[in-house]
N, C-alpha and C positions, 0 to 999 in steps of 0.2 A: 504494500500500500504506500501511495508516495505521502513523502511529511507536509504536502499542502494537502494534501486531501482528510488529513486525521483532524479529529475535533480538539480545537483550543482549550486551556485547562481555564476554568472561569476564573482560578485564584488571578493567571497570570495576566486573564485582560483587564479584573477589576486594577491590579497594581497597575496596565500600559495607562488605563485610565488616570488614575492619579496622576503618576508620573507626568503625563503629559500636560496635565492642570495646571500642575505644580511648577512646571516647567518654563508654560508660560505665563502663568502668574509672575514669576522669577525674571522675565523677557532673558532669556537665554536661551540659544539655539543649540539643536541635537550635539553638533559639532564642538560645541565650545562647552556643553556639559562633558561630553565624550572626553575632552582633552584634559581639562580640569580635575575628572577623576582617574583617567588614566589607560579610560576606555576608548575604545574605538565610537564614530558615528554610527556604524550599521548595529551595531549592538545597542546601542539607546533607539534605535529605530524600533529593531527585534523584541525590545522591551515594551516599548509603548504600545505596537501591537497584537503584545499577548503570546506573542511566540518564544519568548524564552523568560524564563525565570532568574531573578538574580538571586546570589549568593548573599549573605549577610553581609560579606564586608563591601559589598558593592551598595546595598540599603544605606549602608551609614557613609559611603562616599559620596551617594549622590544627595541625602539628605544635608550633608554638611555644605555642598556646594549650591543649594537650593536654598538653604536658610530653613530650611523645614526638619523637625526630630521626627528620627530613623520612628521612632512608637506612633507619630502623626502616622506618616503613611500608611503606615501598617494599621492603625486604624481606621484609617480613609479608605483603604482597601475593604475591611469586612463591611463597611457599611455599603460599599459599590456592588457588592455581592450579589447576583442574586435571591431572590426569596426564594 
């Protein structure tokens, strides 16, 4: 089965959703988060739309460079959740 075809995990699109709130709330671009934390662009892309999951120390790199605590998101996350 190819990996676009399999179903997205809903944790990781409620997190692209934050993220990407958060993001532009921040006016900071994919790129310039990506660099800041040490990641690449296509990977904060992959994140926002739910296609990969970050690691812990990725949550607290991008929260650091967002102005937003690693526990926000992750709360902003269960509330995007669906019912």
């Amino acid at each position: 089965m190819a990996a676009n075809s399999q179903k997205r995990n809903p944790v990781a699109i409620a997190f692209g959703d934050v993220l990407r709130a958060a993001r532009a709330q921040a006016g900071i671009s994919q790129e310039a988060l990506g660099l800041a934390c040490g990641i690449d662009r296509t990977y904060v892309s992959l994140l926002e739309r739910g296609e990969r999951q970050p690691t812990l120390s990725t949550i607290f790199a991008l929260s650091r460079q967002l102005g937003v605590a690693a526990d926000v998101l992750v709360a902003r996350t269960g509330k995007a959740l669906p019912k």
